[in-house]
C-alpha positions as CSV (number, residue, x, y, z in Angstrom):
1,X,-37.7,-5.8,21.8
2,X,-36.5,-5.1,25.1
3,X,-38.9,-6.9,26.5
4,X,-37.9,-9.8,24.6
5,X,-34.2,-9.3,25.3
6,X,-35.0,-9.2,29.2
7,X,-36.7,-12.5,28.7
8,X,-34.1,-14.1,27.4
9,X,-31.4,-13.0,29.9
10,X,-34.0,-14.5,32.5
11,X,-34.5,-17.5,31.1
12,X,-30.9,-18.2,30.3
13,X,-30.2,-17.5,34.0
14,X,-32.5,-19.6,35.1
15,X,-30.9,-22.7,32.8
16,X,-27.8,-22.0,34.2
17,X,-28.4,-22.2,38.2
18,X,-29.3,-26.3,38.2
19,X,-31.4,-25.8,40.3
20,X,-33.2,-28.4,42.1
21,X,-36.8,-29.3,43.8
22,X,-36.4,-31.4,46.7
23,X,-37.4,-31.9,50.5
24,X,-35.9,-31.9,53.8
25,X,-33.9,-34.8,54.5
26,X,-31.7,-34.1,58.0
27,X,-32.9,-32.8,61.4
28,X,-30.5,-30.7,62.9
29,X,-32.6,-30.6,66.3
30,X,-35.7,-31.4,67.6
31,X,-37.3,-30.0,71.3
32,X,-40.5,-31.8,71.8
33,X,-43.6,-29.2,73.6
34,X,-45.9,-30.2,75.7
35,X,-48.2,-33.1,75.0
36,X,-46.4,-33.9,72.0
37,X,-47.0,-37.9,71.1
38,X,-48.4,-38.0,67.9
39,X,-45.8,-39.4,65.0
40,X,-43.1,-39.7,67.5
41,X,-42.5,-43.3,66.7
42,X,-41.8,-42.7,62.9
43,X,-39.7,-39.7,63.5
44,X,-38.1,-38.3,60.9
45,X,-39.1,-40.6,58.7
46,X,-42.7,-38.7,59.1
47,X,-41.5,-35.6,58.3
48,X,-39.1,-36.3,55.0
49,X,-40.1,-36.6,51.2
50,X,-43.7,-34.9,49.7
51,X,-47.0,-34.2,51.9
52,X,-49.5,-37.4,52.4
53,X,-51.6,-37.8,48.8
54,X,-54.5,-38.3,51.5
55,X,-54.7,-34.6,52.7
56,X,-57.6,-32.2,51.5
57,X,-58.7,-29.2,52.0
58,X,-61.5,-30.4,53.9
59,X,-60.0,-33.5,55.4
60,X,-56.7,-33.4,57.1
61,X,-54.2,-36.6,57.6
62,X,-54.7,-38.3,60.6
63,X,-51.6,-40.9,59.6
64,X,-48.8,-40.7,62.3
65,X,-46.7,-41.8,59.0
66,X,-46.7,-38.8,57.5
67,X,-47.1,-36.5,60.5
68,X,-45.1,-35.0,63.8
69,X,-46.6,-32.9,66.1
70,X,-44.1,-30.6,67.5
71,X,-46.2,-30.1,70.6
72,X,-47.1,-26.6,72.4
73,X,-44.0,-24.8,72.1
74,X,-41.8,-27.9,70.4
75,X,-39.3,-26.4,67.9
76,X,-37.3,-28.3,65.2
77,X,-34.7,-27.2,62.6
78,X,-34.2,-29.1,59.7
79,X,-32.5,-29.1,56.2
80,X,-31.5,-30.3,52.4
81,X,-28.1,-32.8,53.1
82,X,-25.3,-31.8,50.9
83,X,-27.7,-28.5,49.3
84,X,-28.8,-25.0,50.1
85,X,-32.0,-23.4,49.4
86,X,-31.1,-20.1,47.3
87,X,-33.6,-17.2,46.3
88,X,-35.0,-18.0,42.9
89,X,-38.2,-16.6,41.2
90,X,-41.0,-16.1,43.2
91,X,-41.6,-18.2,46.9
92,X,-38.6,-20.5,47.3
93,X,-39.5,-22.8,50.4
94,X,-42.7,-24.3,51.2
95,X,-44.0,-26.1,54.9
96,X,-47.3,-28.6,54.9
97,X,-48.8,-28.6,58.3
98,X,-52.2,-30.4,58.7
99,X,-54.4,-27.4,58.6
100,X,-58.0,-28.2,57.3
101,X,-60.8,-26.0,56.2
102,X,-64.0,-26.6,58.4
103,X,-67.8,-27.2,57.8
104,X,-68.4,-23.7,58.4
105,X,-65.8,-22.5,55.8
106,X,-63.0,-21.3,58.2
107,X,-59.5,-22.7,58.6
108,X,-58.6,-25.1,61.7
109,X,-55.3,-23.3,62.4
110,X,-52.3,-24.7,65.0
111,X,-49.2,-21.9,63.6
112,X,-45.6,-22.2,63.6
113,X,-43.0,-19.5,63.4
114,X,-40.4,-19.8,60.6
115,X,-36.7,-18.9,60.6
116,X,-33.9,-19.5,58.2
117,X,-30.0,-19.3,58.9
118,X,-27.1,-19.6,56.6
119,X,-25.2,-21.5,59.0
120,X,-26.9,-22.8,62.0
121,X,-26.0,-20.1,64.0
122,X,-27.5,-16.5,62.6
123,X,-31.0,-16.3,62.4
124,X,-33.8,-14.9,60.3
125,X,-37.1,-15.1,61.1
126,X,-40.4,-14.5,58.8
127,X,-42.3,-11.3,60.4
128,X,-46.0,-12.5,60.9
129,X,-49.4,-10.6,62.3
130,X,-50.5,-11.6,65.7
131,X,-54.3,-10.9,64.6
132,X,-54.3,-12.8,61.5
133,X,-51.4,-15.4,61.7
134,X,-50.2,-14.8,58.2
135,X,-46.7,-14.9,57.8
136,X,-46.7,-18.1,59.6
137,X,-46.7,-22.3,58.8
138,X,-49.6,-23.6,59.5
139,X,-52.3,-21.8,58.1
140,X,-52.9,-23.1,54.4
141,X,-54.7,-26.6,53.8
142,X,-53.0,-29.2,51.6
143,X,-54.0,-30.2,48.6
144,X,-52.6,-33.6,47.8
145,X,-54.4,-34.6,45.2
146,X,-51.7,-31.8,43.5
147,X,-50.0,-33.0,40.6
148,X,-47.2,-31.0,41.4
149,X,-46.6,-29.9,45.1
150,X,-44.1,-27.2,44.4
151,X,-46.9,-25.7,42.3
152,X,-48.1,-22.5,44.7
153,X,-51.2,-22.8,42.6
154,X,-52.8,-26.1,43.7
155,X,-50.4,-27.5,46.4
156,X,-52.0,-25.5,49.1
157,X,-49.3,-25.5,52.3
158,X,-47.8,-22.1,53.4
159,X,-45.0,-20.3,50.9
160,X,-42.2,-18.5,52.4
161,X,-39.8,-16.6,50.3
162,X,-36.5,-15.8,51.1
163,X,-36.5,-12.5,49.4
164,X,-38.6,-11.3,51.7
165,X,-36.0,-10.9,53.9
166,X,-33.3,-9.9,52.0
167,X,-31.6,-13.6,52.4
168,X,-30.1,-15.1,49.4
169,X,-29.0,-18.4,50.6
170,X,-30.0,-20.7,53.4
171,X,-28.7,-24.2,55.3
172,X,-31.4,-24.9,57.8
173,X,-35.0,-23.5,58.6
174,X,-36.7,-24.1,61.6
175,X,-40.4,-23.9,62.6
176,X,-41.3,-23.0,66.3
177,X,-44.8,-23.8,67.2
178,X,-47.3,-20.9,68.3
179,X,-50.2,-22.9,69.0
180,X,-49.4,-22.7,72.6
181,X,-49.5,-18.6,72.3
182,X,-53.1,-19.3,70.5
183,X,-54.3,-21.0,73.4
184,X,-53.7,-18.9,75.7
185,X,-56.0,-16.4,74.1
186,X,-59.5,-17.5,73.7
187,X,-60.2,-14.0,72.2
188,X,-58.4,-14.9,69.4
189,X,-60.3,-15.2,66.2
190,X,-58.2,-18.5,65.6
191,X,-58.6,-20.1,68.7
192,X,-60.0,-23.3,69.1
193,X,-60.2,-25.6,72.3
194,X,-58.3,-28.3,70.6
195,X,-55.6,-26.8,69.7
196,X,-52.5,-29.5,70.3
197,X,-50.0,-27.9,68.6
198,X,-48.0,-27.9,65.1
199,X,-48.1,-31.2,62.7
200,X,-45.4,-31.1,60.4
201,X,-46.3,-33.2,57.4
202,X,-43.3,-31.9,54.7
203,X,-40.7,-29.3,53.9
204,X,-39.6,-28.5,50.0
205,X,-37.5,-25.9,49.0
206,X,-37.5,-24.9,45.1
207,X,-34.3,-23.8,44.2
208,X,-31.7,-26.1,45.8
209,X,-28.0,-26.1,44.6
210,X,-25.3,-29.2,46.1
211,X,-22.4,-28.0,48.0
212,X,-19.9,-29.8,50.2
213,X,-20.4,-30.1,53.5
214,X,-17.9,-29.5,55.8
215,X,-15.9,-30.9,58.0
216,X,-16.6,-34.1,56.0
217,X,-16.3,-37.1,57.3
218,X,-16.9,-40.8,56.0
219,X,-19.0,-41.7,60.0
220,X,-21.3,-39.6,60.8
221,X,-24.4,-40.0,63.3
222,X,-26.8,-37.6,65.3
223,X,-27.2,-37.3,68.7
224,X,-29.8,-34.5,70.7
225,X,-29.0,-33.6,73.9
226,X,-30.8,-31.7,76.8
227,X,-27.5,-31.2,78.7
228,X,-24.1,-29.2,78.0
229,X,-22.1,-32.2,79.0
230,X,-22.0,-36.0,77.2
231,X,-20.6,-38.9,78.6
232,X,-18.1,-40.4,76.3
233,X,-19.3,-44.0,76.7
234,X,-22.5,-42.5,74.6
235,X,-20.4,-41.7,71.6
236,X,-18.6,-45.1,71.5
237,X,-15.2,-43.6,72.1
238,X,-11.7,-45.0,73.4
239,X,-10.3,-42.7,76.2
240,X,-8.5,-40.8,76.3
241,X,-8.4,-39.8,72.6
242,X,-8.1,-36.6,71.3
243,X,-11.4,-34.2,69.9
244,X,-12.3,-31.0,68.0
245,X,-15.2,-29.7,67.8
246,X,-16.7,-27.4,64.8
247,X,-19.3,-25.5,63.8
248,X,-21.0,-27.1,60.4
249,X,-19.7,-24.7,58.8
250,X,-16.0,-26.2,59.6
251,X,-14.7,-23.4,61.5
252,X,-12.8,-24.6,64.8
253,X,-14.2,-23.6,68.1
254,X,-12.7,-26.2,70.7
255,X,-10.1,-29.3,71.2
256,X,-9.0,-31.0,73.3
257,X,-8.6,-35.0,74.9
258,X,-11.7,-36.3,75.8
259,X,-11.6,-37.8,78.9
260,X,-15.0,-39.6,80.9
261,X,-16.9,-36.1,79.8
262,X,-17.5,-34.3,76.7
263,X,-18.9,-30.4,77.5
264,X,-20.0,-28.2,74.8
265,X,-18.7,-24.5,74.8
266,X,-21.9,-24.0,72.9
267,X,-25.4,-24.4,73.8
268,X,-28.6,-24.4,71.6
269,X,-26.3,-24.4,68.3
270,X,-25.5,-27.7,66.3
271,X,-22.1,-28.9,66.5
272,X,-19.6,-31.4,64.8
273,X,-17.3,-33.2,67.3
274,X,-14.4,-35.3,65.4
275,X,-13.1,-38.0,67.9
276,X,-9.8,-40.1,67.7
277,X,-6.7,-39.0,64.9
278,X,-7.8,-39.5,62.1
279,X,-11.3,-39.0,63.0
280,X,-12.7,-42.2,64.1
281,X,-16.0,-41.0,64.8
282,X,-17.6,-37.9,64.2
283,X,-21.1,-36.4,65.5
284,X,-23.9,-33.9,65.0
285,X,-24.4,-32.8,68.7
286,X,-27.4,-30.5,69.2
287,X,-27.5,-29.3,73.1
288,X,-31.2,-28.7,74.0
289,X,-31.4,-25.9,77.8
């Protein structure tokens, strides 16, 4: 009976959360590694909605449509607009790279590290075993001839869950690739002399609840930088107007009037600059050193 009663508390919790299924549809940042090419031209397209239906086990996509190599040592963060990616039952997020499972019966491997943060800001990253990978993307085939890709069971891809850490709710995750530590060590029992770096096919998170975003804003576009300092003609501004700049989660770090330069008091973290009063433009600024 108290098994039955425990049950039933479960499932009642579960009805109530609303939880969602879904998949990344925003990239914070993206620093592109060495030698990375491949899928660049239908970035982020590529790397939004489900894995390509064409993977197997045994044959990898080879469809720059449904791929992005991050190159050796690329990074990328991304994330669920207008949601975060809570710790439900069992693995909450997933990642589908383009691993593939050879003639001989091993696994052609290129790994990624994986962090989470709340806010853009604070990190936690996944522990994972320099001898055998695991803990890392990268390392599990997809199936997509799965019926249902947030299945564990038959969707193959790599299963991260948040509880693992002790994390209960998460903005943004971001994958670093290791494929150029890999290469660097031919005694590796993954190494391989092609290895290029991490493909990012998809990223789906289980149990995603909406939330406002803040500061909101009606405009909104992206821009990645690799310098502290923007000129204003690149964010379509009338100078001298006045700025403020904010963390996403809204909290005011800077202001100002912007004048022919825009510098960051923040590298490496994504920001929200509001220009003109009221806002007449606003921007995701991602500074890149």
């Amino acid at each position: 009976m108290l098994v039955l009663w425990c049950l039933l508390i479960a499932i009642s919790y579960c009805s109530a959360q609303h939880w969602e299924r879904g998949w990344v549809d925003t990239v914070l940042a993206f620093r592109p590694g060495t030698g990375q090419s491949f899928g660049r031209e239908f970035f982020p397209d590529n790397i939004f909605g489900p894995p390509d239906t064409a993977a197997r086990p045994d044959r990898p996509s080879a469809d720059p449509r449904q791929l992005l190599s991050l190159g050796m040592d690329g990074e990328i963060i991304v994330g669920f607009r207008g949601k975060v990616l809570v710790n439900g039952p069992g693995p909450d997020l997933v990642i589908f790279e383009n691993a593939f499972r050879t003639p001989t019966g091993t696994v052609f491997s290129e790994p990624g590290i994986v962090s989470v943060s709340p806010d853009g800001i604070r990190w936690h990253t996944f522990p994972w075993d320099s001898l055998t990978l695991r803990g890392c993307a990268g390392m599990t085939p997809t199936n997509g001839a799965a019926a249902d890709f947030f299945d564990p069971e038959q969707s193959g891809g790599d299963w991260f869950d948040l509880g693992w850490l002790g994390v209960d709710t998460i903005r943004y995750i971001r994958i670093t690739d290791l494929t150029w530590w890999l290469a660097q060590h031919p005694e590796h029992p993954l190494w391989n002399p092609i290895l290029s770096g991490f493909d990012l096919d998809a990223v789906g998170g289980r149990y995603l609840l909406a939330t406002e975003s803040t500061p909101r804003t009606s405009q909104r576009q992206q821009l990645l930088l690799s310098e502290p300092c923007v000129p204003s003609s690149l964010l379509g501004a009338h100078v001298p107007a006045p700025y403020q700049i904010f963390t996403l989660e809204g909290r005011l770090i800077a202001e100002g009037t912007l004048e022919e330069w825009l510098c960051l008091p923040v590298h490496r973290v994504p920001l929200v600059v509001r220009i003109g009063q009221p806002a007449e433009r606003t921007w995701w600024l991602v500074v890149w050193m």
